[in-house]
Structure formats: C-alpha cells, structure tokens
C-alpha positions as a Markdown table, in Angstrom:
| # | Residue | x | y | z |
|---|---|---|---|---|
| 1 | Unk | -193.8 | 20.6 | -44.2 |
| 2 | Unk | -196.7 | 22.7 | -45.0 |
| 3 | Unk | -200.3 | 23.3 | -44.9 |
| 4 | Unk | -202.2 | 24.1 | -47.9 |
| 5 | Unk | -205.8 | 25.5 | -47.2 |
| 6 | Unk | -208.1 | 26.3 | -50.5 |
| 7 | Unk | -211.3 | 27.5 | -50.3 |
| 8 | Unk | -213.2 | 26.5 | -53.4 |
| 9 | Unk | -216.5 | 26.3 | -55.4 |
| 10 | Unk | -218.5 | 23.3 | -54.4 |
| 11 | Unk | -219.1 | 22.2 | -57.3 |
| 12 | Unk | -215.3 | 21.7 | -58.0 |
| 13 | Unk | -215.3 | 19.1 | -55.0 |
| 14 | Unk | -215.6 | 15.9 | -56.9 |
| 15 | Unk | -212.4 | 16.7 | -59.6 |
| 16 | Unk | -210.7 | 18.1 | -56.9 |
| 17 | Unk | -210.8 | 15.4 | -54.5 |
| 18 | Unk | -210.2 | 13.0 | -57.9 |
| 19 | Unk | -206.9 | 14.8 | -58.5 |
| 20 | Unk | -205.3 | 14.8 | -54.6 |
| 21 | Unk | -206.0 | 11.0 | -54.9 |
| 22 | Unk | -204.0 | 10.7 | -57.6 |
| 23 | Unk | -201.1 | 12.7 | -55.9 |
| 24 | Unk | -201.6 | 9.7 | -53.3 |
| 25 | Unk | -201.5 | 12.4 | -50.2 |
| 26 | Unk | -202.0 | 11.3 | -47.0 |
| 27 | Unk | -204.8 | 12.9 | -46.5 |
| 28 | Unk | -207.5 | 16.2 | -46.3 |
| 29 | Unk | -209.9 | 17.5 | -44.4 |
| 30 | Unk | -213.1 | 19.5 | -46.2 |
| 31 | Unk | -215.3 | 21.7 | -44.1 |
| 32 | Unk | -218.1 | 23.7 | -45.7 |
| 33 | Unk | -218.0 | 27.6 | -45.2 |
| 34 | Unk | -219.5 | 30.5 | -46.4 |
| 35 | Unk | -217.9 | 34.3 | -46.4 |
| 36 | Unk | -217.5 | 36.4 | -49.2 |
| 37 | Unk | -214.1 | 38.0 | -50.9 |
| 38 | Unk | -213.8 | 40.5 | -53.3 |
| 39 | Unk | -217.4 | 40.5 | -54.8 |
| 40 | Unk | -218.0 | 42.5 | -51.0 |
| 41 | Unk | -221.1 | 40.1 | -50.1 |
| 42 | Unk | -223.0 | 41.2 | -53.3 |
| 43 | Unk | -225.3 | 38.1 | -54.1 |
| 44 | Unk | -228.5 | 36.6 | -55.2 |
| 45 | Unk | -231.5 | 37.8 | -54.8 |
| 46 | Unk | -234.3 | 35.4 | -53.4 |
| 47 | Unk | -237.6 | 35.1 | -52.2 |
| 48 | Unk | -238.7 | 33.7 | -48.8 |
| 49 | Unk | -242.5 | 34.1 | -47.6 |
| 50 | Unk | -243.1 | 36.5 | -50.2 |
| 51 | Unk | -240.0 | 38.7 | -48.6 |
| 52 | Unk | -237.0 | 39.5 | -51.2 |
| 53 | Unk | -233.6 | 39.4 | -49.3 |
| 54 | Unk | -230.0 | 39.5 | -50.8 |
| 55 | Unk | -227.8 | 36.3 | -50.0 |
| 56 | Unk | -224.5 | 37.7 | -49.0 |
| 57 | Unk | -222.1 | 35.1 | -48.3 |
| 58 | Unk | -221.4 | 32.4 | -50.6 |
| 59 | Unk | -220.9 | 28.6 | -49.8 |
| 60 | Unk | -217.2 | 27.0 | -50.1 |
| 61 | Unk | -215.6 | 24.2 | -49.0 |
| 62 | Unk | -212.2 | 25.0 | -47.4 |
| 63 | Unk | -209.9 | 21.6 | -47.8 |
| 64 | Unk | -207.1 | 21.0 | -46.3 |
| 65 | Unk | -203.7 | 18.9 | -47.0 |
| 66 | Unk | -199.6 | 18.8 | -45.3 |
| 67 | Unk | -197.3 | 17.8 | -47.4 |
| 68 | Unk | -193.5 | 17.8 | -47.7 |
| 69 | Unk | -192.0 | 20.8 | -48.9 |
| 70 | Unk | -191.2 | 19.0 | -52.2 |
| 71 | Unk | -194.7 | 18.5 | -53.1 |
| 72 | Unk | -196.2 | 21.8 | -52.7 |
| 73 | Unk | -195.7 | 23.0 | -56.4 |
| 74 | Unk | -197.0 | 20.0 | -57.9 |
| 75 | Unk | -200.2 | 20.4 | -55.9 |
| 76 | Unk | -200.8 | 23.8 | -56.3 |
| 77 | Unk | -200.7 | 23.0 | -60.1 |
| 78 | Unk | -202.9 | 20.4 | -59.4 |
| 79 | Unk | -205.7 | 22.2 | -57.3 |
| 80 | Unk | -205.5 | 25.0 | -59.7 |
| 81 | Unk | -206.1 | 22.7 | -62.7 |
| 82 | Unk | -209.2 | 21.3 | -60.8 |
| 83 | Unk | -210.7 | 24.4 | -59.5 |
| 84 | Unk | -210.5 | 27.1 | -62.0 |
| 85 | Unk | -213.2 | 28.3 | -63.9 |
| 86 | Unk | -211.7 | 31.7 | -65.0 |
| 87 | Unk | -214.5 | 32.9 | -63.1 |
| 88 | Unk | -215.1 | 35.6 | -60.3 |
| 89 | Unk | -215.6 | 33.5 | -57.0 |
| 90 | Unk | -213.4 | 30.5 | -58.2 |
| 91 | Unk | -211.1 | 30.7 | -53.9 |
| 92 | Unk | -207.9 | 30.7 | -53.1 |
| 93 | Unk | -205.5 | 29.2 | -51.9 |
| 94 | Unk | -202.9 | 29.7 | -48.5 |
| 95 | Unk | -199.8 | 28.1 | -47.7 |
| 96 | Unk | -198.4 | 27.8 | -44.1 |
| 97 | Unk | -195.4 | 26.4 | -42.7 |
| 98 | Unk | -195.8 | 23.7 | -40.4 |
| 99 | Unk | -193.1 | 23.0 | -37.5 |
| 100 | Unk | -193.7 | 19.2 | -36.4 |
| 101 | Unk | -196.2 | 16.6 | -36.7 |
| 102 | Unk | -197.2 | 14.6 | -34.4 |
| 103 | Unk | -199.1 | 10.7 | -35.1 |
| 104 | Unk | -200.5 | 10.7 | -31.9 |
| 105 | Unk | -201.4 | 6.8 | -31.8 |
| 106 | Unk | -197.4 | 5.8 | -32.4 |
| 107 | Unk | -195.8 | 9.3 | -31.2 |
| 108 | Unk | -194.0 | 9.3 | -34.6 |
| 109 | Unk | -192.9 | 12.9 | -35.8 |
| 110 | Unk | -191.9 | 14.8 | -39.0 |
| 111 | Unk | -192.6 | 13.8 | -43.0 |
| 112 | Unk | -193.2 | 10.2 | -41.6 |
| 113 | Unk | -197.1 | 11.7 | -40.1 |
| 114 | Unk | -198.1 | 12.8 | -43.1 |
C-alpha cells in the first residue's frame, strides 16, 4: 500500500476530487494549508488599513488517498491531469509506503481497509 499526499491549487479542488471518484478509491482526506515552495514566500501585495504588506505563503489544499500498490501510476496520471496548469505554484505530489492498515470498527487489516 501507499500514501499519496498532493498539495494543490484550490481552485483545482472540484476536477480533482471529480477524477478520484471516478477511480472509485476508498477514500481522501483534504486539509487546507498554506506554505510556500520554490517562489521563496514572494507574494501579493495588499492593502489592510491603509498598511501595504506582502502575503507570503500561499493557500493549498493537501489531499490525501492509500491505495494498493497497483494503483499508484494510474492515480498519479490522474491527479496530474487534474491539477496542472503549467504554471509556477501548481504542488506536488509525495508518495509513502504504508506497512498495515488497520479498520478499526472490524479490526480487519491490509488492501481490504482501504
């Protein structure tokens, strides 16, 4: 099994989320985030009160999936498909092996969990 975590553009939520259904996973978790990669925190400039600051870190969404091993180059196509914009700031994405799952309602372990 592993873990894919992506950390993508916001706006790419809605296709993205679209397309995993389609892959009929068992499931993700989203959780908004903000950080910055290679742009180094260089951001918008804004007014607040009559003050101009810089907005460093930028807003993501970091989502979250396991899957069997035999699904993880199919959905890598798939998130990159949704997600890129060919543009500076479009995320990344992180694979990690997982050793055992556990359902904790049932105490089933393994592929079956996910």
């Amino acid at each position: 099994m592993k873990k894919i975590e992506c950390m993508v553009r916001p706006a790419c939520l809605e296709q993205l989320v679209i397309t995993m259904e389609k892959l009929d996973l068992g499931g993700m978790n989203i959780t908004q985030v903000v950080g910055y990669g290679s742009q180094k925190g260089a951001g918008d400039t804004s007014i607040y009160r009559g003050v101009e600051y810089t907005v460093k870190l930028k807003e993501k969404l970091k989502v979250e999936t396991v899957v069997p091993d035999s699904m993880v180059e199919t959905v890598i196509e798939q998130i990159l498909k949704a997600t890129r914009t060919d543009s500076v700031g479009d995320g990344k994405i992180f694979i990690y092996n997982i050793e055992e799952a556990i359902r904790i309602r049932t105490g089933e372990r393994g592929d079956a969990v996910i």
